[in-house]
Phi, psi and omega in degrees: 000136152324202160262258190355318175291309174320272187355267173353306161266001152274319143351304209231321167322316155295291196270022167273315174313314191250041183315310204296343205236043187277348171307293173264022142278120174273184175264145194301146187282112210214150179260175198303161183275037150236024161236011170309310190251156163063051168267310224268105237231311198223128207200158169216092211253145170310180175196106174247147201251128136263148179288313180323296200275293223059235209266156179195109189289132159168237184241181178229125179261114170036052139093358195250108186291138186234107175320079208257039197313316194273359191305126179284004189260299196303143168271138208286359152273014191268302171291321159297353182250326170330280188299344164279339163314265199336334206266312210276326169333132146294188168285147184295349177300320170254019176212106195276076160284135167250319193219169188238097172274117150234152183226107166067233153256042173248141205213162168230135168245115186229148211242128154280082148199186146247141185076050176301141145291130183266308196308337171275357190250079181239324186262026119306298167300342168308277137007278176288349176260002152274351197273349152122048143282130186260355196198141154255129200204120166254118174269062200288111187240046199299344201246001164334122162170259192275315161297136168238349168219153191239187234248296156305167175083016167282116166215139181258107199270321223149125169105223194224148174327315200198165211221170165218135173283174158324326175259034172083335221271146138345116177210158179242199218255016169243350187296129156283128170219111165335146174252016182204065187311309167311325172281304180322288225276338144281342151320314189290337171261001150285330180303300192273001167243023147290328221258319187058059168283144185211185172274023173243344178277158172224117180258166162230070199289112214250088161128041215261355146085230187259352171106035177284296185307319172294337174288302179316298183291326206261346157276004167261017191093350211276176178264136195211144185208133215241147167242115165237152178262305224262159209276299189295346167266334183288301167307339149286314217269342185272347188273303192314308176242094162338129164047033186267132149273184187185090216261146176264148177143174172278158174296355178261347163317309185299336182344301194275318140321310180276342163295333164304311188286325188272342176262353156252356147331114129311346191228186212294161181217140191244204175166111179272114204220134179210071236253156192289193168308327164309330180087214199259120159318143183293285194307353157212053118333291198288311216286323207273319189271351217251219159358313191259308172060032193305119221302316188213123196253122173239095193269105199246129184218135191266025183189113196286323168328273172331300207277354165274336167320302210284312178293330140354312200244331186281316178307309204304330204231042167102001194244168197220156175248106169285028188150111157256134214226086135020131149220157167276105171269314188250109162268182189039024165224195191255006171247167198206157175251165160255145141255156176212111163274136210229090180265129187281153189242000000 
């Protein structure tokens, strides 16, 4: 598709989804047209063996791997370590690879087995340490699959631990990073001039990731208290923001704590929700229209489905929704984000 045409049909897919609010849907927010193509940085591709093919990285269709060595949605350092993997690889007869994670410049090899020889993957790691990957990581993962990683089984093949992105922040070889780091970060700033933080403010930032948003609030004087699940973003996001609390767990484990941090606020208290595709816990849904009840809600959701259930349920218990706002975060593909600002009434 063209641009125009993409827009156009993420355009109108939102406002069938999100019909009850088409009124306060804006048009969606797009990067410039030389950031359409060679964006996508952090990926996670299959990795399959033939004698014929030999190695061949991509996506699996009905049982059929369809080979993207070439993808133009990929950044060409994405695409130079594909093809030094394909060329530098042993064979799959002595390396059960099942997928190739990269996050920024950070690369993953992940194996469904234990005791891989590293020494055969040496005119690989060769290889790959030319394409501008900065850390190399082998992962024996034997139960790899919809889980894509476990807790053990971490080796660092080559380069350094954790990489800084374009947008500064600190990240390892497990982080979610935004693929428009510039959009992203006008999101973000639509995000903070609903929300309006200060030194009068208390935020609550839920689902906070390596910590860009908690950097937002807290340079602005606001109070800030952050939920993360996953160790290595928690361990970043206390780097990325010097003295950010961050508590680990899902946001409804974490419940009772942010309800203690939230009840010794003294000041207006807000609240930044930036929850995976599933959306908002049923349990802290209630917490959000119930206990916490935060003055102004800034909801950034990666599934327009989820997020009108949720705005549904947020309207049912006293809260309107002022604004939705788009971004293309994937250009050449078929998904778009929201923002939805949301003020209790």
């Amino acid at each position: 598709m063209s641009a125009p045409a993409s827009l156009a049909q993420k355009q109108a897919y939102l406002a069938r989804v999100l019909e009850p609010w088409s009124e306060r849907l804006r048009a969606v927010a797009t990067p410039a047209p030389g950031e359409r193509l060679g964006y996508r940085d952090r990926v996670t591709l299959t990795a399959r063996w033939s004698e014929p093919s030999g190695w061949r990285f991509g996506l699996v269709r009905r049982d059929e791997l369809i080979a993207i060595h070439d993808c133009p949605v990929h950044t060409p350092r994405v695409r130079r370590l594909v093809h030094a993997l394909a060329g530098g690889l042993p064979s799959g007869r002595n390396l059960p690879l099942a997928y190739l994670h990269v996050a920024g410049a950070q690369a993953t090899l992940i194996v469904k087995a234990r005791g891989v020889a590293v020494d055969t993957l040496w005119p690989a790691i060769e290889a790959a340490a030319g394409t501008g990957i900065e850390g190399l990581w082998l992962h024996e993962h034997p139960s790899a699959g919809r889980r894509l990683f476990g807790r053990s089984g971490w080796s660092l093949l080559w380069g350094a631990e954790e990489s800084i992105g374009p947008d500064g922040l600190v990240h390892g070889p497990t982080a979610f990073l935004q693929a428009l780091p510039g959009l992203h970060a006008a999101a973000i700033g639509r995000a903070f001039d609903f929300l309006q933080p200060d030194s009068c403010t208390a935020v609550l930032d839920l689902y906070c990731g390596l910590g860009s948003t908690l950097r937002a609030w807290r340079r602005a004087g606001a109070v800030a208290l952050g939920v993360e699940l996953s160790g290595e973003a928690v361990r970043c996001a206390v780097r990325n923001e010097p003295g950010a609390a961050v508590l680990r767990g899902t946001c409804v484990q974490r419940l009772p704590q942010v309800l203690d941090w939230w009840n010794q606020q003294p000041s207006r208290l807000v609240a930044y929700v930036n929850p995976p595709r599933s959306g908002l816990e049923p349990e802290l849904l209630d917490a959000l229209s119930g206990p916490l009840r935060p003055e102004r809600i800034a909801y950034l959701s990666c599934s327009a489905g989820t997020l009108a259930r949720d705005l549904r349920m947020l309207e049912a218990d006293g809260y309107a929704v002022r604004a939705i706002l788009p971004f293309d975060f994937f250009p050449m593909t078929h998904h778009v984000e929201a923002l939805a600002l949301v003020e209790r009434v």
